[in-house]
N, C-alpha and C positions, 0 to 999 in steps of 0.2 A: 578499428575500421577507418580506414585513413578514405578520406573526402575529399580533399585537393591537395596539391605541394606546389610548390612554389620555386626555385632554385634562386639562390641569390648569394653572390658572394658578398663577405661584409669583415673584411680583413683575417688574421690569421684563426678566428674563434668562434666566425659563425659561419659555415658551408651552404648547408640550406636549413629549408624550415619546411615542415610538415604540418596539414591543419588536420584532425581527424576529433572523430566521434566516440566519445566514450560508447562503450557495449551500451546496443539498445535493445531491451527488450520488446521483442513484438508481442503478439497473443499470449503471452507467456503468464507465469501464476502471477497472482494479485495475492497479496498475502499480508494479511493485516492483525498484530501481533503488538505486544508489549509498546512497542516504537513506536506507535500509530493512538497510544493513550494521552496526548495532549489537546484535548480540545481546543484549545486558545490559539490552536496554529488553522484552524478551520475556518474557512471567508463566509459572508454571507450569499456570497454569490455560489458558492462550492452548494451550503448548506441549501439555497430555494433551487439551485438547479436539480437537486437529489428530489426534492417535494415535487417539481413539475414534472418529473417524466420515470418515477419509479413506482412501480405497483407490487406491494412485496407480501405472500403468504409466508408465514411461520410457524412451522408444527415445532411442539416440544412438549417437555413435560412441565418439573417442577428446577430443574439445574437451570433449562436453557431461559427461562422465567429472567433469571438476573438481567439478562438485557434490556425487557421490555420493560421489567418493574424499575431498572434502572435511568430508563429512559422516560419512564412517568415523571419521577422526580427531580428530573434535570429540569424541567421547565421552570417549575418555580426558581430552584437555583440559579439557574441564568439571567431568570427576569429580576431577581436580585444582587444579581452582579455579582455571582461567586464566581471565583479565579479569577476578578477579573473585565468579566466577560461584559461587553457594550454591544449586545445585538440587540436588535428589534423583539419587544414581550410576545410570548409566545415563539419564540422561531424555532424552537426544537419541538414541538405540540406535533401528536401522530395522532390518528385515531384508523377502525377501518373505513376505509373509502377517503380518506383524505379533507374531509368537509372543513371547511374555515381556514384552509392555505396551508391543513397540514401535511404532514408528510403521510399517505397513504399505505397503513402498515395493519393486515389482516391476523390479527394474533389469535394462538389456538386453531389454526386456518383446516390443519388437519390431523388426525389424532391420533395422542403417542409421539413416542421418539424414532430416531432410526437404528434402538436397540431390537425395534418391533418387528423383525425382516419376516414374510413378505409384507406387511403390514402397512408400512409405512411406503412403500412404492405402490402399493393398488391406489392408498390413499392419497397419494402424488398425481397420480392419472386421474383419477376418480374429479380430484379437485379441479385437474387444468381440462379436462373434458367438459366438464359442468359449464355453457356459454356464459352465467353469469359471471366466468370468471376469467375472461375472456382476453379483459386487460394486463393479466397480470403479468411480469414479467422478472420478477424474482424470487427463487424458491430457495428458503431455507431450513432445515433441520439442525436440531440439537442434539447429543447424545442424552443420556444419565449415568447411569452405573454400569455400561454392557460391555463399553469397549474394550477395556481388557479379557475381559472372557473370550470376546469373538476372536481376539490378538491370540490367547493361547489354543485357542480351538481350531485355529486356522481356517477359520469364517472371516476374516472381518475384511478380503478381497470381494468375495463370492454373495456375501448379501451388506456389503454399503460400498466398496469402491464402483464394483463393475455396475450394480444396479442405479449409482446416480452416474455413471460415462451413459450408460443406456437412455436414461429420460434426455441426458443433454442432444443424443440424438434425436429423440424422437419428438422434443422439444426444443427447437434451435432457434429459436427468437425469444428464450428465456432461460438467463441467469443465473444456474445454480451454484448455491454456497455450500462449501464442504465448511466444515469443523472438527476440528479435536473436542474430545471430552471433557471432565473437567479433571483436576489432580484427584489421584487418589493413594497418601500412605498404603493403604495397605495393600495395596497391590501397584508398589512403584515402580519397579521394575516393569513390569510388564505392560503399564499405563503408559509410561515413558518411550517405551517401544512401540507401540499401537499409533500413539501421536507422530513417530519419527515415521512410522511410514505411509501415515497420512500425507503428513507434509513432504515426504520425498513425490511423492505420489504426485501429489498439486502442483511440484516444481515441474517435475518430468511429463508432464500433462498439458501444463498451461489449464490449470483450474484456480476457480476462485476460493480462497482459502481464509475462513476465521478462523485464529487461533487460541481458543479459548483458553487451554489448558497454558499458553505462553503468558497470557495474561497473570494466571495466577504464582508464577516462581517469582512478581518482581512487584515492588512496591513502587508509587510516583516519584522517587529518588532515584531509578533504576536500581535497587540491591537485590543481588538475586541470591533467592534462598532457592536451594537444590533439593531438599524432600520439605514436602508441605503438605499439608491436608485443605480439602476442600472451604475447612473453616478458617484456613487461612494460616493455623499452627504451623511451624516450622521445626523442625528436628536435626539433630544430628545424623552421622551415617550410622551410627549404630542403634539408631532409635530414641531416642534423650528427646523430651520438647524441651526447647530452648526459648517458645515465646509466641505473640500470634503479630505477624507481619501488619496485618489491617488496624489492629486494635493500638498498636502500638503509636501508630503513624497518627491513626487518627486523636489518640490524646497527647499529642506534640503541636496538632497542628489545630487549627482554629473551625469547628461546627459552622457552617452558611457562608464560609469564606474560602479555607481550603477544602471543602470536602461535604455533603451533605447526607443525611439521614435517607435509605431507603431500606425496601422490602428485598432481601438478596436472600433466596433460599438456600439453606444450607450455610451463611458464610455471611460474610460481615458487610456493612454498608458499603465502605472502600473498595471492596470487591464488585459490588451495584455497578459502584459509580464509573468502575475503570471498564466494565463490561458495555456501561453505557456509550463513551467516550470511544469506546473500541469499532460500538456499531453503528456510531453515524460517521467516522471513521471510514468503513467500509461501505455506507449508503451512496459518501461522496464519492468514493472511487469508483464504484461500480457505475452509478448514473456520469461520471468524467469520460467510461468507453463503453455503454450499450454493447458497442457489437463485438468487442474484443480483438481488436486488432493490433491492441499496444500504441493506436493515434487518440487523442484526445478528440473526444467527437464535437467540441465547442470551436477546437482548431480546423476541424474538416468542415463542419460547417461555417466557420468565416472565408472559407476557399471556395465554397461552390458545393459540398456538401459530402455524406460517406461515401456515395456512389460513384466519388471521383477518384479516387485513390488505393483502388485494389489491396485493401489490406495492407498499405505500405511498399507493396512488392513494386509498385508498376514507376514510373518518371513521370507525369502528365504533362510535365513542362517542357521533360527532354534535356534539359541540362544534363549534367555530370554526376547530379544525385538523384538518388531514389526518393520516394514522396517518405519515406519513412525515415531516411536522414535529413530530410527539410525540414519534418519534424522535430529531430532530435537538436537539431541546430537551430533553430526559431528563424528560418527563411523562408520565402514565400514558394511553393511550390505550383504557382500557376505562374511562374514567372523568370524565365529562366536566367535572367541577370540578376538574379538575387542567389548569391552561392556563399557559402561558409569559405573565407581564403581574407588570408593573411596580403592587408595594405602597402605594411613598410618595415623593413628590418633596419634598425642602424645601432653601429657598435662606436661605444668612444669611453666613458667610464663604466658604464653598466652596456648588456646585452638587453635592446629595448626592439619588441614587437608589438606590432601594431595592428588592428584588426576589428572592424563592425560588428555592436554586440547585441544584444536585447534583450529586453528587461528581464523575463523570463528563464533564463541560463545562466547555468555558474560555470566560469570558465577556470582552468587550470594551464601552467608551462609546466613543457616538459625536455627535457634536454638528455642528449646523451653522447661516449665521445665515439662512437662506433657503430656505424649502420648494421654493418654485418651484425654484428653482438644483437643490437637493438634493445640493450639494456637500459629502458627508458627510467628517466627517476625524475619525481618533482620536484619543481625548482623552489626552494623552502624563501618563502614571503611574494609565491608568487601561483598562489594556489587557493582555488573557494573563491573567486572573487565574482562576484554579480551583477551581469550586463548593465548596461544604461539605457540603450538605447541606440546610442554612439558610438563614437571608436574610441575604445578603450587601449591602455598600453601596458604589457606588463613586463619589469625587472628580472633582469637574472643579478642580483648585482654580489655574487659572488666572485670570487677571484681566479677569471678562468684566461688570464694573461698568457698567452703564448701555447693555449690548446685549441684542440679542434672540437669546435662545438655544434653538435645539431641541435636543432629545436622543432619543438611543436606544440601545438597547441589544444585540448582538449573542452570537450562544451557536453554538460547534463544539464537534463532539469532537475531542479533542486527538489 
């Protein structure tokens, strides 16, 4: 997505320079998955703003259990400092209704899984009609044992995809969480299946997406075992166990330090824990965009609020960007002299660009020697690098003597 250029000659190797936008995703899926199990990367700002403005029901049975029970036993661990962890006592504390600043999470909210079709969707209405429940504005569901069944049976469109796109209709000021199931050896193949086309489904949808069953091929080293059982065994392709990923991990690593004791049904503590991790994880993301529009609603409302910025689509400032690349660029978009664009080019032993950053963004160079081609590639020791604030400058300082070189410049949020 290119966002401004610039033309500037700057001897035989740099022509112009290009500033653009790495692909931003707007409404698009939320998908929270193995890479999203480090808790220690979570702020406490991330962590109270989920506690002040999420209201969350949770039907499940005894699998989708690992979360909550997972999340019971976090608190102690944290206010003991495992991983690590320097947050305020109690700051991961849930109960229902939130009382004493915690995070507001209705468990057992309604009954059964979403193996229970129609079951489990009367009991979805049933819940969010009832006015005492009035505030709520995140619905999730867990599987157990069904999803491959429905996968082979060619149900598993027709009573869980289409019937949660329908509540999100019919409920559109609340948040529903898809899920995968959890592993299951004995029917891997076809578990394996059912997951892919959940999650293609979430992509293609712009749905919010826990991934449960992701969680379990990978241990907090990332090693990924490819057939595994819900107790966390591990196998060969041809069926051999070879060992249990959780158990293993956790007698390497240290009890209330790396890892702590919980109730994980069906499957081992480690399993709890990464479950837990997984779903405040997903609390923070969810409560970071309410309305889904792919804007950070902390950033909408430091601008004047969500009602200003049409989803991203609209300019409010009029400038050159969209309010959803002022986003992606950390510019202000009530302001139109505030634009993502490259300060100063100068060539003399290295290829040095220059340009206004902020904290928030990781920027990247990118160079290429052919517009036409537009074979862009990054400039190696000149890529990942994390705003200031200021103008930051970054090297090509490869040996590009006597060729013709474009450039540009690239900005994500981390």
């Amino acid at each position: 997505m290119i966002m401004e250029s610039l033309a500037r000659g700057c001897l035989i190797t740099c022509i112009c320079a290009w500033m653009f936008c790495s692909s931003f995703v707007s409404a698009d899926s939320l998908t929270i998955d193995h890479r999203h199990t480090d808790i220690t990367k979570l702020t406490e700002g991330q962590i109270n703003r989920a506690k002040s403005v999420l209201h969350i029901a949770y039907g499940h049975t005894s699998h989708g259990s690992q979360l909550t029970e997972g999340m019971s036993s976090l608190v102690g661990f944290a206010n003991g400092g495992g991983l690590g962890l320097t947050m305020p006592d109690d700051i991961f504390a849930w109960n229902n209704g939130g009382s004493g600043g915690a995070l507001d999470l209705h468990d057992y909210a309604m009954g059964g899984d979403v193996g229970y079709y129609p079951d489990w969707v009367n009991n979805t209405r049933a819940y969010l009609d009832n006015q005492a429940n009035s505030n709520v504005n995140v619905i999730i569901w867990s599987w157990c044992g069904q999803m491959s069944g429905k996968y082979t049976g060619g149900t598993l469109t027709n009573e869980y995809l289409a019937p949660m796109s329908m509540l999100e209709t019919s409920y559109p000021d609340v948040v529903f969480v898809y899920m995968t199931g959890h592993v299951d050896h004995g029917a891997d193949a076809a578990q394996k299946a059912a997951c892919q086309v959940i999650r293609d489904y979430c992509a293609a949808h712009g749905k919010v997406l826990y991934d449960f069953a992701d969680i379990e091929h990978y241990d907090p080293d990332e090693t990924y075992f490819e057939y595994v059982g819900d107790d966390c065994r591990y196998y060969n392709a041809g069926g051999t166990e070879l060992g249990n990923w959780a158990t293993e991990w956790q007698g390497t690593h240290t009890e209330g330090v790396d890892w702590y004791t919980c109730i994980a049904a069906h499957s081992q503590p480690l399993n709890g824990n990464r479950k837990a991790y997984g779903a405040w994880a997903l609390w923070c993301a969810v409560a970071d965009d309410m309305d889904r529009d792919g804007l950070s609603d902390t950033w909408e409302e430091r601008y004047g609020g969500m009602a200003l910025f049409s989803g991203g689509s609209g300019n409010y400032d009029g400038d050159a960007m969209t309010d959803s690349e002022e986003y992606q660029a950390g510019t202000e978009p009530t302001n139109a002299a505030s634009v993502f664009m490259i300060s100063d080019m100068t060539a003399s032993e290295n290829q040095a660009i220059t340009f206004l950053s902020s904290t928030s963004r990781v920027y990247s160079l990118f160079s290429c020697g052919d517009l036409c081609d537009a074979n862009w590639a990054a400039v190696s020791g000149a890529a990942h690098r994390l705003g200031t604030g200021d103008a930051i400058t970054l090297l090509d300082t490869n040996d590009v003597h006597g060729l013709r070189r474009f450039y540009r410049v690239g900005v994500m949020l981390p």
